[in-house]
N, C-alpha and C positions, 0 to 999 in steps of 0.2 A: 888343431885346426879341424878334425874328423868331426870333433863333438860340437863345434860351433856351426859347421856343417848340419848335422844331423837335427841340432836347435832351431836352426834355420826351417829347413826343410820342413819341418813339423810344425812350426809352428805359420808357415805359410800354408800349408794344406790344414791345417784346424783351421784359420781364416776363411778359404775358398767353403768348405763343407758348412760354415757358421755360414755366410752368404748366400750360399745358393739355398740353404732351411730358412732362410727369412724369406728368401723372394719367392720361396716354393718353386724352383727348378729342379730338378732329378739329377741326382747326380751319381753317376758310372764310374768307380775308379777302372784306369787300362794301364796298359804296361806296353812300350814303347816297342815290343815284340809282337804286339797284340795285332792281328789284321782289322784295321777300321771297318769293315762290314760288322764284324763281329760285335766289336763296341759300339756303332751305331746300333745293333738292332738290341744289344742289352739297354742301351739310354731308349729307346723306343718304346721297349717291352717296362721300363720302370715309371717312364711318362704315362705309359697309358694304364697301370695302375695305381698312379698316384689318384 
């Protein structure tokens, strides 16, 4: 069940990352630890070098 899991999961995040390079959106991976200031100002800082 882990590995179907883990197929899963992977293969929905290669989808998002394929999406958001087509529409040209920026995109930030975070981690559910992460304080949103923080990943708001890296998706900001990746936006405005795109």
């Amino acid at each position: 069940m882990k590995e179907a899991y883990v197929r899963n999961r992977t293969a929905h995040f290669d989808e998002v990352v394929r999406a958001c390079r087509k529409n040209d959106v920026p995109l930030v991976q975070a981690r559910i630890e992460q304080a949103p200031g923080d990943v708001l100002r890296a998706w900001l800082r990746r936006a405005q070098a795109a």
